[in-house]
DRENDO-1510 file (C-alpha; in Angstrom, 1 decimal, always signed):
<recs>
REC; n; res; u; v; w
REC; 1; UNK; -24.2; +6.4; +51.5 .
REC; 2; UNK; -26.4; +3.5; +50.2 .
REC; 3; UNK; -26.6; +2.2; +46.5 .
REC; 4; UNK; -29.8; +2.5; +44.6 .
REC; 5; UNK; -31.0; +1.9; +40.8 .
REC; 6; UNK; -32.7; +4.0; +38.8 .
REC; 7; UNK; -33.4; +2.6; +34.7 .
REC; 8; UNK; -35.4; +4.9; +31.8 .
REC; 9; UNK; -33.9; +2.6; +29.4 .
REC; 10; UNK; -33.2; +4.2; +26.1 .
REC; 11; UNK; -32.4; +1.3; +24.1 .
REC; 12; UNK; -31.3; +1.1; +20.3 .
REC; 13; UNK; -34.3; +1.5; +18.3 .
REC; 14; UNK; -34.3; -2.0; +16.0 .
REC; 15; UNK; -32.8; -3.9; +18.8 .
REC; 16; UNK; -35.2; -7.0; +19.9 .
REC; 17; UNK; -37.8; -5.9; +22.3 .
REC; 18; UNK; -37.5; -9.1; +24.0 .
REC; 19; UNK; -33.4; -9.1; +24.2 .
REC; 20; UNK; -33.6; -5.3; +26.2 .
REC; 21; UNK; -36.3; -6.3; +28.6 .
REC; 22; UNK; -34.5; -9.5; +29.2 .
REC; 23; UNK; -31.1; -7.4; +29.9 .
REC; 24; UNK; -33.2; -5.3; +32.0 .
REC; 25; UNK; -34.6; -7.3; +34.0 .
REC; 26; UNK; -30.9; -9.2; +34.4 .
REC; 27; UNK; -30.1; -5.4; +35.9 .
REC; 28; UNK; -32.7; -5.8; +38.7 .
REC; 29; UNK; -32.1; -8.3; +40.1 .
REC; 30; UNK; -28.1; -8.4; +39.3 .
REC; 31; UNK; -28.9; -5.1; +41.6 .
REC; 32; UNK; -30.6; -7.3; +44.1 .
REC; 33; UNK; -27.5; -9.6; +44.1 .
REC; 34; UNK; -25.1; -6.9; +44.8 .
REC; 35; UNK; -27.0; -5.2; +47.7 .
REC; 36; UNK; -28.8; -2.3; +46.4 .
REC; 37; UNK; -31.2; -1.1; +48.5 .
REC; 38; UNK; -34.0; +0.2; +45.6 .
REC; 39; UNK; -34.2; +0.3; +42.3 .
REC; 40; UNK; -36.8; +1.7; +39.5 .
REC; 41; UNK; -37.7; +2.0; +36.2 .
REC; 42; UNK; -39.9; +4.3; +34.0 .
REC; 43; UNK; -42.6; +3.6; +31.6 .
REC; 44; UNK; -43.5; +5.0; +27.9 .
REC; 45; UNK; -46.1; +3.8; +25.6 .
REC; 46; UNK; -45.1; +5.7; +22.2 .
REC; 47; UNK; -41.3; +5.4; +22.5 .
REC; 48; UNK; -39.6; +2.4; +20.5 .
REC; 49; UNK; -36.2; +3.4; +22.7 .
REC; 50; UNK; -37.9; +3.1; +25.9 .
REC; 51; UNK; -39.6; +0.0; +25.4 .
REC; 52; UNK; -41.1; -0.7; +29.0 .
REC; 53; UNK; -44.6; +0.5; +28.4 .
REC; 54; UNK; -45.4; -0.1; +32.0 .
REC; 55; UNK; -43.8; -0.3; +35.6 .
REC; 56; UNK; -46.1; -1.9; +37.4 .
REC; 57; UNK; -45.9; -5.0; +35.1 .
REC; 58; UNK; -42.2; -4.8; +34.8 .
REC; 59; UNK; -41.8; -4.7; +38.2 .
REC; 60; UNK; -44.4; -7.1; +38.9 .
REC; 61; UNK; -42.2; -9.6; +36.5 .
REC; 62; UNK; -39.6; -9.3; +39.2 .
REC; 63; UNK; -41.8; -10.1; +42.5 .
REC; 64; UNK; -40.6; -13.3; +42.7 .
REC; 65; UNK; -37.5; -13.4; +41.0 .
REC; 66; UNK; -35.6; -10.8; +44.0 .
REC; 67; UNK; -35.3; -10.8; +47.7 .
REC; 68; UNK; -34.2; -7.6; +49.5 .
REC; 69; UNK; -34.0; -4.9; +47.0 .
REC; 70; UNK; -37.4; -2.8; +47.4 .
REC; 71; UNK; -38.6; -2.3; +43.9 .
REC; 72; UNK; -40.5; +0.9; +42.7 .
REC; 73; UNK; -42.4; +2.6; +39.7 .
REC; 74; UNK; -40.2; +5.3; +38.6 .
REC; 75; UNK; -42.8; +6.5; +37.6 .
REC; 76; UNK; -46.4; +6.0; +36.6 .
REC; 77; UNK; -47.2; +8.2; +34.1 .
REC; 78; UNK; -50.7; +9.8; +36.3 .
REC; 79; UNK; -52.1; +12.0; +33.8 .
REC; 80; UNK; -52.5; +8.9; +31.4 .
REC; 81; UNK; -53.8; +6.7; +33.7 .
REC; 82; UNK; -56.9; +6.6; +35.8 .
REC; 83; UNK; -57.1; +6.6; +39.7 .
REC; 84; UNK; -59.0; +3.9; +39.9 .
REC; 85; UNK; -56.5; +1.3; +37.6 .
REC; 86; UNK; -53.6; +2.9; +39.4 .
REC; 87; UNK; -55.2; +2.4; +42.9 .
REC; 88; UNK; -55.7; -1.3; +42.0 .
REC; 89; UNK; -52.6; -1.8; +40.3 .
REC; 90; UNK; -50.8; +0.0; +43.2 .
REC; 91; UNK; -51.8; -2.2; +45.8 .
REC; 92; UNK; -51.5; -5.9; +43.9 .
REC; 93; UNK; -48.0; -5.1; +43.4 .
REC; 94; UNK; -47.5; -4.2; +47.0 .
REC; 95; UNK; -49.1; -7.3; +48.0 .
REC; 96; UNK; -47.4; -9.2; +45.4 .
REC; 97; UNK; -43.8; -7.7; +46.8 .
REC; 98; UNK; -44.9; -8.0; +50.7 .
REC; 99; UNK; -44.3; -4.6; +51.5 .
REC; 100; UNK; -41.3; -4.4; +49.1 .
REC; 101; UNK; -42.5; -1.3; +46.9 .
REC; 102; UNK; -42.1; +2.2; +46.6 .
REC; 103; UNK; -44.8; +4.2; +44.7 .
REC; 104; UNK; -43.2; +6.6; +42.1 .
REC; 105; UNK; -45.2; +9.1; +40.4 .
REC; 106; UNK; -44.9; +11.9; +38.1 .
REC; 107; UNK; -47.2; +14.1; +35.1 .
REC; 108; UNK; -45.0; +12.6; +32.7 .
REC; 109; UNK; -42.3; +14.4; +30.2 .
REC; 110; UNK; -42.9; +12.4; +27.1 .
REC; 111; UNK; -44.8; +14.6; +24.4 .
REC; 112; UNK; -46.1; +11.6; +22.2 .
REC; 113; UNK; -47.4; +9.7; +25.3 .
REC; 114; UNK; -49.2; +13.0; +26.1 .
REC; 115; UNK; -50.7; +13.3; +22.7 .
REC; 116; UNK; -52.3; +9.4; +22.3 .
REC; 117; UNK; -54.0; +9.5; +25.4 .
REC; 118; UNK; -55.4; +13.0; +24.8 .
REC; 119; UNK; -53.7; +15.2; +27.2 .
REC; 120; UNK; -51.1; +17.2; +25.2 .
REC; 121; UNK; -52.9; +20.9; +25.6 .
REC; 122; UNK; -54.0; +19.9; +29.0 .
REC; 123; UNK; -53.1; +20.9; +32.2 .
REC; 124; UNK; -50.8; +18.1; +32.9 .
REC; 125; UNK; -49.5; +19.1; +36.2 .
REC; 126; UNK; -53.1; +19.3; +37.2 .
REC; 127; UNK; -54.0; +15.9; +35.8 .
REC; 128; UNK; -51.3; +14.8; +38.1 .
REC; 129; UNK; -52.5; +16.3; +41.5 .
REC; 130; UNK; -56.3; +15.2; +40.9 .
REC; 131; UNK; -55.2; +11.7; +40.0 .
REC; 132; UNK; -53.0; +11.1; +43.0 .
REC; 133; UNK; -55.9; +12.4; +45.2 .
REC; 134; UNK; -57.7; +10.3; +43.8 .
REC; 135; UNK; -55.8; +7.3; +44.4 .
REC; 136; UNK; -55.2; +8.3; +48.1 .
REC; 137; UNK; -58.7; +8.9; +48.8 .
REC; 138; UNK; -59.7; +5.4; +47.5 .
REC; 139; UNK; -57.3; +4.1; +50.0 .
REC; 140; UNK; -58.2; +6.0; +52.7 .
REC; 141; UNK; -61.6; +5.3; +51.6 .
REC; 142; UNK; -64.4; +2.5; +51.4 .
REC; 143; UNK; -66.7; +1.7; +48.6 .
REC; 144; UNK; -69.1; +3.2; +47.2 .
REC; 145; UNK; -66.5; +5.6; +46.0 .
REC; 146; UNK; -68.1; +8.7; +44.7 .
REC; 147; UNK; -65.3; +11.1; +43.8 .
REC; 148; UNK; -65.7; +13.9; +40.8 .
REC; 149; UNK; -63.2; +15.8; +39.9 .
REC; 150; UNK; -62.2; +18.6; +36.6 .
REC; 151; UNK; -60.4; +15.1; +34.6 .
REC; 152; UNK; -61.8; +12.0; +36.1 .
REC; 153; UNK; -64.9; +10.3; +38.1 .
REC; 154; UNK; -64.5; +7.3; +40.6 .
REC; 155; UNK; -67.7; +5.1; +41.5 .
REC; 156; UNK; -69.3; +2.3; +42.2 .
REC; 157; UNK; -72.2; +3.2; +43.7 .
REC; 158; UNK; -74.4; +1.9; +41.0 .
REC; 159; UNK; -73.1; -1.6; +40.8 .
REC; 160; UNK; -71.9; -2.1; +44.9 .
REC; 161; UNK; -72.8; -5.7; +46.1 .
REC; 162; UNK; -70.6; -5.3; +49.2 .
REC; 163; UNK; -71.9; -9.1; +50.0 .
REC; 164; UNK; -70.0; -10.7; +47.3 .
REC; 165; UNK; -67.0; -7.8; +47.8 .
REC; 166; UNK; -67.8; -6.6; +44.0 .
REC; 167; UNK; -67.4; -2.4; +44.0 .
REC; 168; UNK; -64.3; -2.5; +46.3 .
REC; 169; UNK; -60.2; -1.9; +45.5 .
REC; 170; UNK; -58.2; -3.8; +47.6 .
REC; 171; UNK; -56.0; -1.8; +50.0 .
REC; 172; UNK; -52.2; -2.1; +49.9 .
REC; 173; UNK; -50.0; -4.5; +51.6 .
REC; 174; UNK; -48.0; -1.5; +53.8 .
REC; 175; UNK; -50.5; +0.9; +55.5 .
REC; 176; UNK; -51.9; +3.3; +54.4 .
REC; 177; UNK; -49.9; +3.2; +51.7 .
REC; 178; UNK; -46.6; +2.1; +50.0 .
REC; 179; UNK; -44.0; +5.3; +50.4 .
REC; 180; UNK; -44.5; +8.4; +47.6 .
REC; 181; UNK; -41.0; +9.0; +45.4 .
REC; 182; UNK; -41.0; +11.6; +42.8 .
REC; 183; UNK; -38.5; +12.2; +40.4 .
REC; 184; UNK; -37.4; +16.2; +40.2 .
REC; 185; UNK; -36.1; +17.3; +37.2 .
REC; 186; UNK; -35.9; +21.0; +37.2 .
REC; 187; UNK; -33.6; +23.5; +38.6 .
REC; 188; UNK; -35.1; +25.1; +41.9 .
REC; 189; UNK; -38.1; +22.9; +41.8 .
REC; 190; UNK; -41.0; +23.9; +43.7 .
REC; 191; UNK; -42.4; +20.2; +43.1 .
REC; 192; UNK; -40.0; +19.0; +46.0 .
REC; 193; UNK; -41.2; +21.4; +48.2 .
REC; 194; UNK; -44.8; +20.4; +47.6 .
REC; 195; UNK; -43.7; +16.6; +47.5 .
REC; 196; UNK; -41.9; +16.8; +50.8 .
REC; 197; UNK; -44.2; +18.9; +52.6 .
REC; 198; UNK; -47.1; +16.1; +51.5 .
REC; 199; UNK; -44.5; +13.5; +53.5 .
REC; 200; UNK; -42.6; +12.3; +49.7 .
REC; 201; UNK; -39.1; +11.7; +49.1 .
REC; 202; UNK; -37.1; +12.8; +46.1 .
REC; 203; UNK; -34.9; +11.6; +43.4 .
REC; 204; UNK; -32.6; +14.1; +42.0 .
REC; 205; UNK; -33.0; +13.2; +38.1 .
REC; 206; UNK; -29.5; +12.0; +36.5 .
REC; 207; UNK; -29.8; +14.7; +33.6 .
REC; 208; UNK; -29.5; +17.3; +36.2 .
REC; 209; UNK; -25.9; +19.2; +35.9 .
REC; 210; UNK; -24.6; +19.4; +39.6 .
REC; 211; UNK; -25.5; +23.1; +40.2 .
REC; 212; UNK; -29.2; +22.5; +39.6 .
REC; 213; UNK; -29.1; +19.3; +41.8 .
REC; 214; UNK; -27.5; +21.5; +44.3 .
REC; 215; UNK; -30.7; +23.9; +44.7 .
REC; 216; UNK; -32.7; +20.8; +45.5 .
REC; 217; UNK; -31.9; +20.4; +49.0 .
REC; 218; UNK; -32.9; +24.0; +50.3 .
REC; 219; UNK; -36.4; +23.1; +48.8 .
REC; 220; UNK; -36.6; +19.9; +50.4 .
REC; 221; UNK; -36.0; +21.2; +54.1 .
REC; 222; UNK; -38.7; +24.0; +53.5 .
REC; 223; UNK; -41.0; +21.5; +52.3 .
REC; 224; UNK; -40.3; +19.1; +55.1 .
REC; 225; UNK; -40.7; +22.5; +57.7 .
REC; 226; UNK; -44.0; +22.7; +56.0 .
REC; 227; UNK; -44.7; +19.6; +56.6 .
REC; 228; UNK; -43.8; +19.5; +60.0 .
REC; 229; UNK; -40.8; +16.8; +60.0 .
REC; 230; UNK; -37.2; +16.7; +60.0 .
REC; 231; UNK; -35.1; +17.2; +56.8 .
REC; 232; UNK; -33.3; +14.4; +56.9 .
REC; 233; UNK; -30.4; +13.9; +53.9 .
REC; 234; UNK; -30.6; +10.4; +53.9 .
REC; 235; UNK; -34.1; +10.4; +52.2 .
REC; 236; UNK; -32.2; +12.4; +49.4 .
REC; 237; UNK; -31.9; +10.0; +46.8 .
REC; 238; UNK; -29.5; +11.2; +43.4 .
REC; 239; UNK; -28.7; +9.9; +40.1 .
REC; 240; UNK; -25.6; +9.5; +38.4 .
REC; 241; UNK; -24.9; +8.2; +34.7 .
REC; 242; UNK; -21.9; +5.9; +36.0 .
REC; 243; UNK; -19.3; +3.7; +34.0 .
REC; 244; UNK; -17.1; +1.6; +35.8 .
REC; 245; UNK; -14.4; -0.7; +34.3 .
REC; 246; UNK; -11.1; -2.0; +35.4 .
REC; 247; UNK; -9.5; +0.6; +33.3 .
REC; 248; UNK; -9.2; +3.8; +32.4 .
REC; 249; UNK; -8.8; +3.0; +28.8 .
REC; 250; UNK; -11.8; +0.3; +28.9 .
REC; 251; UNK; -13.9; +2.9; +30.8 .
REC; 252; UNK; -13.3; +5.2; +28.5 .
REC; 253; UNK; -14.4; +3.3; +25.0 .
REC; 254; UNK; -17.4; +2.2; +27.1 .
REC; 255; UNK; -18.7; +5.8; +28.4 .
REC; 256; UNK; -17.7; +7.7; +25.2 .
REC; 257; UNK; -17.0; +6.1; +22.2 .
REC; 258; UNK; -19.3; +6.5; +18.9 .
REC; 259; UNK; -21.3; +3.5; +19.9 .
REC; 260; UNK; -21.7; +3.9; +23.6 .
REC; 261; UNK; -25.1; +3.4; +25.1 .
REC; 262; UNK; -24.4; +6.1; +27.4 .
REC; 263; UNK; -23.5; +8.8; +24.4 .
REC; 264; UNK; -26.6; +6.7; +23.2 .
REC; 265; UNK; -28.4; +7.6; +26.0 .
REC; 266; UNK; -27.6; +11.1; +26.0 .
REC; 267; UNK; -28.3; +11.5; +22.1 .
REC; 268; UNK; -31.6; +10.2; +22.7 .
REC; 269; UNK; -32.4; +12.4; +25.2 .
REC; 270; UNK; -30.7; +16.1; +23.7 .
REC; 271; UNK; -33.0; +15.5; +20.9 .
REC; 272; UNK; -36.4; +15.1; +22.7 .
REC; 273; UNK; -35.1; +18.0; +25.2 .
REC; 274; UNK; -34.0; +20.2; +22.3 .
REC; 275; UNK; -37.9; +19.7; +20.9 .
REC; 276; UNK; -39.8; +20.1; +24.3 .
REC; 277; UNK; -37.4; +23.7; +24.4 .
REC; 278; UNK; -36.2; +22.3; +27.4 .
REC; 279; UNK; -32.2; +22.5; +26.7 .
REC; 280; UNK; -32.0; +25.0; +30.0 .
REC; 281; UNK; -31.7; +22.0; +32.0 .
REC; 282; UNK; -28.3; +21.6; +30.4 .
REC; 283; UNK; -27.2; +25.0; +30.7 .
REC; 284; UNK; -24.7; +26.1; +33.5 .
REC; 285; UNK; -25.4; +29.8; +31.9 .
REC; 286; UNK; -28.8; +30.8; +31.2 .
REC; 287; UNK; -27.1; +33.0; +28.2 .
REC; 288; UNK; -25.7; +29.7; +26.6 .
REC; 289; UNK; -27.1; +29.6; +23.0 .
REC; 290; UNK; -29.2; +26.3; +22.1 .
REC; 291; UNK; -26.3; +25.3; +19.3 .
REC; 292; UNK; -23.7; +25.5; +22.6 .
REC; 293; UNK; -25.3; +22.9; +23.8 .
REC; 294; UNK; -23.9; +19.9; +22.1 .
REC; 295; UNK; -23.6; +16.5; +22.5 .
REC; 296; UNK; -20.1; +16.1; +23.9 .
REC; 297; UNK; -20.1; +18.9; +26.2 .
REC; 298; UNK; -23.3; +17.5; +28.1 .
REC; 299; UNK; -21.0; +14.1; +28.3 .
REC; 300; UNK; -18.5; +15.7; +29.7 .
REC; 301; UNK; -20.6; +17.3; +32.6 .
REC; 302; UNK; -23.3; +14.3; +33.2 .
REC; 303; UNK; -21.2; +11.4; +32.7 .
REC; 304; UNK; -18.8; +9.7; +35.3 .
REC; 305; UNK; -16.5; +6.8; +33.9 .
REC; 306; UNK; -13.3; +5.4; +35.1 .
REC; 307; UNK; -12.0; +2.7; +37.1 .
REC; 308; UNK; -13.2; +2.1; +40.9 .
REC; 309; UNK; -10.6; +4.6; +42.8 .
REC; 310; UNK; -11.3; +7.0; +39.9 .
REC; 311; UNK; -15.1; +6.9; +40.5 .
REC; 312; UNK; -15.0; +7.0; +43.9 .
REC; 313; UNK; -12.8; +10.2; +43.3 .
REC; 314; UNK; -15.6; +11.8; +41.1 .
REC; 315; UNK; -18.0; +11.1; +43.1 .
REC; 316; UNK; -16.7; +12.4; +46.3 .
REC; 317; UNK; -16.2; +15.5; +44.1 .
REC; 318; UNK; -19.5; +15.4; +43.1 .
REC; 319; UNK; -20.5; +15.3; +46.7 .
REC; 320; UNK; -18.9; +17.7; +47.8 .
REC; 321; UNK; -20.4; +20.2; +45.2 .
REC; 322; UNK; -23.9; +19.5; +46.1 .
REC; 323; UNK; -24.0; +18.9; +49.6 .
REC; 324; UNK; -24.7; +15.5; +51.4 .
REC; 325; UNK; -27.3; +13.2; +50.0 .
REC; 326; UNK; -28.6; +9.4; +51.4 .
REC; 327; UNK; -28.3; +7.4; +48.2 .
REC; 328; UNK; -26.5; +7.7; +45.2 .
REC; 329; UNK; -28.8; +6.3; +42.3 .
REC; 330; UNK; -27.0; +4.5; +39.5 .
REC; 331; UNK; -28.6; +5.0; +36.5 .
REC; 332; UNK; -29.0; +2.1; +34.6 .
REC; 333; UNK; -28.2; +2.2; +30.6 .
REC; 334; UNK; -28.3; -0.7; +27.4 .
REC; 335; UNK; -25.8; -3.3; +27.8 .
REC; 336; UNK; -24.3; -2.6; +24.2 .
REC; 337; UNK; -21.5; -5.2; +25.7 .
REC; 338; UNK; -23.1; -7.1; +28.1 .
REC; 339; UNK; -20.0; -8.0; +30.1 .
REC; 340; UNK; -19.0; -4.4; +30.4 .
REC; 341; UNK; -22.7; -3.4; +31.5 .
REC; 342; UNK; -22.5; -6.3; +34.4 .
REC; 343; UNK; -19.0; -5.6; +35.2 .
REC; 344; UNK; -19.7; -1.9; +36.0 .
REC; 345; UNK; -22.5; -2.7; +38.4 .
REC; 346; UNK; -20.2; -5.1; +40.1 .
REC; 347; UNK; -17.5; -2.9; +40.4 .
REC; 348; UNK; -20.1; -0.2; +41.5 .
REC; 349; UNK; -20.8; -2.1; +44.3 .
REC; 350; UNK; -18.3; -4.2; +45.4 .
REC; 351; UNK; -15.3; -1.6; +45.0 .
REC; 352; UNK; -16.3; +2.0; +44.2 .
REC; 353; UNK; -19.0; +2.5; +47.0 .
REC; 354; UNK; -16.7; +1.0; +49.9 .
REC; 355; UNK; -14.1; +3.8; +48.9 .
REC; 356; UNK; -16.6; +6.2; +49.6 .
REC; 357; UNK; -18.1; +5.4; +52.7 .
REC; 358; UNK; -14.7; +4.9; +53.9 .
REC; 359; UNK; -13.8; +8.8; +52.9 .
REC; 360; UNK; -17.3; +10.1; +53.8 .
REC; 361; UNK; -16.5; +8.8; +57.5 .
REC; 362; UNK; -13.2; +9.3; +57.7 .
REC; 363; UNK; -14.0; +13.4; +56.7 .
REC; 364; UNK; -17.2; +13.4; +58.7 .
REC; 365; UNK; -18.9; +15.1; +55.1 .
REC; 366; UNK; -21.9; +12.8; +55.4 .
REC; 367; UNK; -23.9; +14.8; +57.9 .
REC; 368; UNK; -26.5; +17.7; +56.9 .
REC; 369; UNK; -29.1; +19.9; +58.5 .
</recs>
């Protein structure tokens, strides 16, 4: 199992904008430091918790300041975006990282961003599939361009002066194109199948209670089948909310008390679900009512804390429940206590992980078909 890093950073609203990307940005390339292999972040532009309004820039603010760890957008936002600023965007940063990108895309779940850029009783999904076609036919592509679609137009056929190279988006740095992530965050998706059988890897969301990341895998091997490649489980990413401390007691206060960022976190995020009607996702019983659903109960089944042997424990358990997967995502959070944020990367990395690899292959659980 490899170590990646996944960040939709709900941040205390009031808190200096500068002070979280600053800690954010520690994250990455901390993350780089320790040896994990990927790491991403999201983007919002109406949120004042989640305060990186875009990933390409973020990520693009880390080019130079990391080595190994291959960065990605997790995700752009495609319905509010156009093909042709993603397709240039896209492929700057894959120059700018050499190769060291991954391309994550999604329709987007936040219902203000929706709303400012005009999309909110629009076929978002749709919005989504046109735009990425878009962007992969500008690639595979040369200028003029001259795509029309139901949401967006792509030209430059008035304005081409292929002498001077004005009309034409650069290509990537990896070819065709830097690798396709998605992140799947509904029970039984159908989106993995379509994403795998298109040749794109999946990220089990870290909001997901373990039975509904369990049904992901099935629809991953029928997509790749589709697709006509092997399923292989090491291109199955999953995310995890993970504290680690060198306590129980510390790990404890960190992951649960009042001010936590991780019941912060999880606040944040029951309220927007609770308004989108999306609560289900929570829900180990369909027949749950919406007031069941509170705020400690989805802490106690979507957040792993403890120290390093105790973590490893939970998430062999964890493992075991949903079936073999490639890379365990740790999901990043605020560093309310920056020492204590640090510290449980570190110990994430440098003690928990080598106790699971060394029970994975001493069990022989980290094969799948």
């Amino acid at each position: 199992m490899q170590l990646s890093f996944f960040t939709m950073p709900i941040h205390p609203v009031g808190k200096p904008v500068w002070q979280s990307l600053q800690e954010d940005r520690e994250a990455f390339i901390l993350a780089d430091k320790l040896g994990f292999v990927e790491g991403y972040c999201g983007e919002h532009t109406t949120d004042r918790a989640e305060i990186i309004t875009s990933t390409v820039a973020f990520m693009a603010s880390l080019a130079s300041e990391t080595k190994n760890i291959i960065l990605g957008t997790g995700t752009v936002n495609m319905p509010n975006s156009h093909p042709a600023r993603v397709a240039a965007e896209i492929a700057m940063l894959d120059h700018l990282l050499k190769g060291r990108l991954h391309f994550g895309i999604s329709p987007g779940g936040l219902l203000s961003d929706a709303e400012i850029f005009g999309n909110l009783d629009k076929d978002r999904n749709a919005m989504f599939i046109e735009c990425i076609n878009m962007v992969l036919q500008i690639w595979e592509g040369e200028p003029p361009y001259n795509l029309k679609g139901e949401y967006f137009e792509v030209s430059t056929e008035r304005t081409m002066m292929p002498e001077i190279g004005q009309g034409a988006i650069i290509k990537p740095y990896q070819d065709p194109h830097p690798p396709i992530v998605g992140t799947v965050v509904a029970p039984f998706s159908k989106g993995v199948t379509a994403m795998a059988a298109r040749g794109w890897e999946p990220i089990s969301a870290n909001f997901l209670l373990p039975k509904w990341v369990k049904t992901h895998w099935p629809n991953y091997k029928e997509g790749c089948e589709q697709g006509g490649r092997e399923a292989n489980f090491e291109n199955w990413s999953v995310a995890k909310n993970i504290c680690v401390a060198d306590d129980m007691a510390t790990a404890r206060a960190y992951a649960r008390d009042p001010d936590s960022p991780y019941v912060h976190y999880y606040a944040q995020l029951l309220t927007k679900l609770r308004a989108g009607g999306r609560l289900n996702l929570f829900k180990e019983d369909q027949n749950m009512s919406d007031d069941e659903v509170t705020l400690d109960y989805v802490m106690d089944k979507l957040v792993i804390y403890g120290d390093p042997s105790s973590v490893a424990d939970q998430v062999l358990a964890f493992h075991d429940e949903v079936g073999p997967f490639g890379k365990l995502v740790y999901a990043g959070h605020d560093w309310a206590d920056r020492d204590l944020g640090r510290n449980s990367m570190i110990l994430m990395a440098e003690k928990v992980l080598p106790q699971i690899n060394t029970a994975l292959g001493a069990t022989g659980l980290g094969a799948q078909t």
